[in-house]
C-alpha positions in Angstrom: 70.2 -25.7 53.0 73.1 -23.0 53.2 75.1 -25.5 50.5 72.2 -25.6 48.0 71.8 -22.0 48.0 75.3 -21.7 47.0 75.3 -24.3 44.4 72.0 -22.2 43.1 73.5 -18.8 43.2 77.0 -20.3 41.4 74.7 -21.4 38.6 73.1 -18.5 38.4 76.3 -16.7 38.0 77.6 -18.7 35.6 78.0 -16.9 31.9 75.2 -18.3 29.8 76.6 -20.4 26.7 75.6 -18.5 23.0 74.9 -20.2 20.1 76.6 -22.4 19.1 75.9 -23.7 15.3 76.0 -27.5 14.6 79.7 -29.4 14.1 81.1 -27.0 16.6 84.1 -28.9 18.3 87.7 -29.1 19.7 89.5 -30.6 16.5 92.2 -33.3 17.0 92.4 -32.8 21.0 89.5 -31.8 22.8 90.6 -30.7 27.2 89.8 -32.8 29.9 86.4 -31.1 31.9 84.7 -29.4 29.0 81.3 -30.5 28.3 78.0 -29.5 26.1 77.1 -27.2 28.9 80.4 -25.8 29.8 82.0 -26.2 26.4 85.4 -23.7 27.9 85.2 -25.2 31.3 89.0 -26.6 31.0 90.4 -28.4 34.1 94.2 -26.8 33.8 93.2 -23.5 32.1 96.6 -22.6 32.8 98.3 -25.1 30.5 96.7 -23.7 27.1 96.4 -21.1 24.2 93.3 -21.1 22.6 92.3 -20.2 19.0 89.3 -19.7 18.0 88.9 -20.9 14.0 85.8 -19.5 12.2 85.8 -21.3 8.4 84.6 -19.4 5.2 81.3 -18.9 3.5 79.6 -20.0 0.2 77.2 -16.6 -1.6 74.5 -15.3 0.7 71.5 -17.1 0.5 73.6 -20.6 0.4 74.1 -21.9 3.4 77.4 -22.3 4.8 78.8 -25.7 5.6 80.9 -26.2 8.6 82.2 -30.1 8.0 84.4 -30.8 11.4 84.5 -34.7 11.0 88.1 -34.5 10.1 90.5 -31.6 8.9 91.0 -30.5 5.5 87.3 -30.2 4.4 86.8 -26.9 6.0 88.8 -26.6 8.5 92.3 -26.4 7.5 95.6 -28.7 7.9 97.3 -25.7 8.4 95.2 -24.8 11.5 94.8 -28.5 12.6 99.0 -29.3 12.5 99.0 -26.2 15.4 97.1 -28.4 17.9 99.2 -29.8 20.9 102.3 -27.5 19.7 103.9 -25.5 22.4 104.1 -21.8 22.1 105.6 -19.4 24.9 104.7 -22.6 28.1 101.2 -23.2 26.7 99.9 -25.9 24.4 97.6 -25.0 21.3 94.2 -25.9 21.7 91.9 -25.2 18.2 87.9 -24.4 18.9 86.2 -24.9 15.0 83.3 -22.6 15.8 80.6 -23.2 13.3 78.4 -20.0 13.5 75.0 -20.4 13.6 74.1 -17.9 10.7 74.3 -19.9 7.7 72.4 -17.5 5.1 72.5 -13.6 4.9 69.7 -11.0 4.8 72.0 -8.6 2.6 70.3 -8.0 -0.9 67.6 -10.5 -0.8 64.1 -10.8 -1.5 62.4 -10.1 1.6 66.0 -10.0 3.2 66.7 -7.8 6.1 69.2 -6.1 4.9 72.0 -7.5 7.4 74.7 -8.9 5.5 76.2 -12.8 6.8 79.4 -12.1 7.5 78.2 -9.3 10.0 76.0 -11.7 11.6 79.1 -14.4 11.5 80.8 -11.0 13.1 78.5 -10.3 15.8 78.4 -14.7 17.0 82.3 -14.3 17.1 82.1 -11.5 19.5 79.6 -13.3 21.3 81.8 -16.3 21.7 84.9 -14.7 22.4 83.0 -12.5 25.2 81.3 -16.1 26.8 85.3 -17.4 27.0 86.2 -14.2 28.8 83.4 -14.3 31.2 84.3 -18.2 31.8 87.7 -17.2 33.2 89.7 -17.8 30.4 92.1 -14.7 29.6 91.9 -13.0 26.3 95.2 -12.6 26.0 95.9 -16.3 25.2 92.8 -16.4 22.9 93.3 -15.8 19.6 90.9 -15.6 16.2 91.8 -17.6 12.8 89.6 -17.7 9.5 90.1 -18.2 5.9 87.7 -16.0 3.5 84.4 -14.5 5.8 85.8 -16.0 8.6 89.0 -13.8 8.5 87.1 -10.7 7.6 84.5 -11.6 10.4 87.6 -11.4 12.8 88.8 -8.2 10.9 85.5 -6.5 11.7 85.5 -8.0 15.7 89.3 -6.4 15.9 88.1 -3.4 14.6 85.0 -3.0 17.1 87.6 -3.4 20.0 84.7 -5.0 22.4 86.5 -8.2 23.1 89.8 -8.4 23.3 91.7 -11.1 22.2 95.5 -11.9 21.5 95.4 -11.9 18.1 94.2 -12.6 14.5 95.2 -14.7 11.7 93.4 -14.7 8.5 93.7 -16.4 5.3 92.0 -14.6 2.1 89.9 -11.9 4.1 87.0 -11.2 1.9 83.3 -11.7 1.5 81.7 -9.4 -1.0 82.1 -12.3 -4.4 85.4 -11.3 -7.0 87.3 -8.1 -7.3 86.0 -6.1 -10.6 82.9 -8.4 -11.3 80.5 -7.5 -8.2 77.0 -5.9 -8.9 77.2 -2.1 -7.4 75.3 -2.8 -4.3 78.0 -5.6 -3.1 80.8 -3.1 -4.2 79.5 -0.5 -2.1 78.8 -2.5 1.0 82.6 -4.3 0.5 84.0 -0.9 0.2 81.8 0.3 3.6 83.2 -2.6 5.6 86.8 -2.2 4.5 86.5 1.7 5.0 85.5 1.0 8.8 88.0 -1.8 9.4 90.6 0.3 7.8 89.7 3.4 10.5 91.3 0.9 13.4 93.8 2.6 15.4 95.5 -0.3 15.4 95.1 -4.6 15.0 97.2 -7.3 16.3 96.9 -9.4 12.8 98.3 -11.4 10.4 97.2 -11.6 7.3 97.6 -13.4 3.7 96.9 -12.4 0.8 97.3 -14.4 -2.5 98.4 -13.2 -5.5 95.8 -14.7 -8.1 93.1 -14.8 -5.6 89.9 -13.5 -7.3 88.1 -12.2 -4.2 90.3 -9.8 -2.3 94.6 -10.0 -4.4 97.3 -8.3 -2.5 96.7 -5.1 -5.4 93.6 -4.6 -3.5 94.5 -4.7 -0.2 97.0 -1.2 0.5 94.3 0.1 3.2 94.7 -3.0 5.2 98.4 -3.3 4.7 98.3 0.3 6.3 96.3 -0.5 9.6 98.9 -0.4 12.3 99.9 -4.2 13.7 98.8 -5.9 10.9 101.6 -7.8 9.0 100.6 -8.5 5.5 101.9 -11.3 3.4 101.4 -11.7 0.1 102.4 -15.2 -1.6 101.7 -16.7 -5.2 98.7 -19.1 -4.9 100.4 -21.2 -7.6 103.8 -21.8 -6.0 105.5 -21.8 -2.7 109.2 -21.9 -2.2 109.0 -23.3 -5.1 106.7 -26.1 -4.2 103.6 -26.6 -6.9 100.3 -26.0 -5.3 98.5 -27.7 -7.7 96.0 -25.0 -7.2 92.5 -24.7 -9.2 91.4 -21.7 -6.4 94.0 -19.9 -5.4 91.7 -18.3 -2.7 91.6 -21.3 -0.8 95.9 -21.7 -1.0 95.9 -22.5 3.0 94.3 -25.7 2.6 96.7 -27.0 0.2 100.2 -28.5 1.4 102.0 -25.7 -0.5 101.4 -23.1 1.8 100.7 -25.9 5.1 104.4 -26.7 4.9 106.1 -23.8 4.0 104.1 -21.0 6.4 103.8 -23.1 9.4 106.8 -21.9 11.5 105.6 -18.0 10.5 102.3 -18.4 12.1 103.8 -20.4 15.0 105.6 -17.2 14.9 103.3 -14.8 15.2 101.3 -16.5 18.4 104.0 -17.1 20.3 105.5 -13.4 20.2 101.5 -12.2 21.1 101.6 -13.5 24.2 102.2 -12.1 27.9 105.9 -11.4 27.7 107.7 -13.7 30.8 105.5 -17.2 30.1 108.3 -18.9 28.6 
């Protein structure tokens, strides 16, 4: 009787799962003793790093896709080629976390006024609180995203709830192209960047792209200015020389260009965010 109270109580305490949106997954290597129910429950917590990847979105009443069924569609090579790699005694596990908001409420007919990537915002924080609670430690968590899915991680730094290690994003942006948005977007861009941009500080980094339509480096000063962010800009045409062969130069980090030639940077980065001695 005294055994199945226990077993009762430890369920009880156990941190509910959130949302989690369809295709939701461990890409190329998923840790022995996780399961639907207990999706973090790792047997040797103690051997990984874990990012978190949260992928871009299409225009506001579209919904987003999350394809996980092999990388490259949206989930990045770039992100993907990190799996299994060893950074400061732990190996790199990647989480694709397909949020469950899909469409916005952000200047729409009968809308609710809540813009997607603030909902995509609020499921991160969600996530990355569940993953604390489970045992895991923030400080080997960290955030990645290309387009909404970096800015979602901008705006989750910036609200300092959860912790995490650190953030890498690809593109930041959300608001539609630099100089061609209707006045409402502008003003709701310009609101987001002015509150992320108020940060004391944030473990971050970022890239920018020159031709990119959505958010270019000539745009981007106030985040450049945030102290711990590391900004790079790069060509989305051309890499070291390499030819991107590049229609969309916002979308640079899927293409082998920038895959190759950034990969030991952002190995980089993690390694030097973690707890200094686990080497």
């Amino acid at each position: 009787m005294l055994i199945a109270l226990i077993l009762v109580f430890a369920l009880l305490l156990r941190p509910t799962v959130p949302p989690l949106g369809p295709g939701s997954r461990f890409m190329v290597h998923q840790p022995e003793g996780v399961t639907p129910g207990h999706p973090f429950a790792f047997r040797m917590p103690e051997r990984y790093a874990l990012i978190v990847y949260v992928n871009g979105s299409t225009s506001e009443s579209k919904p987003d896709l999350c394809n996980t069924s092999r990388p490259g569609i949206n989930i990045p090579k770039t992100a993907t080629d990190l799996v299994g790699r060893r950074i400061g005694g732990y190996e790199i596990l990647l989480y694709a976390f397909c949020t469950p908001t899909k469409v916005g409420g952000f200047n729409q007919p009968d809308g609710d006024g809540v813009p997607k990537v603030i909902r995509r915002a609020d499921e991160l924080q969600a996530l990355l609180a569940y993953i604390a609670e489970t045992g895991f430690p923030p400080e080997r968590t960290f955030v990645m995203g290309q387009s909404a899915g970096g800015w979602a991680g901008l705006l989750v730094a910036r609200r300092g709830k959860t912790p995490f290690a650190g953030l890498v994003a690809f593109a930041p942006a959300f608001a539609g192209y630099t100089g061609y948005r209707k006045d409402v977007w502008q003003v709701e861009r310009d609101r987001q960047a002015a509150f992320i941009a108020q940060a004391p500080r944030i473990n971050a980094l970022v890239f920018g792209f020159e031709q990119d339509r959505y958010e270019p480096p000539r745009v981007m000063q106030w985040l450049r200015n945030i102290p711990g962010v590391t900004y790079v800009a790069l060509s989305g045409r051309s890499v070291f020389g390499m030819d991107c062969d590049n229609k969309v130069p916002h979308a640079t980090v899927f293409k082998d260009c920038f895959r190759y030639f950034q990969h030991r940077r952002i190995l980089d980065y993690l390694e030097a965010q973690l707890p200094a001695g686990t080497s």
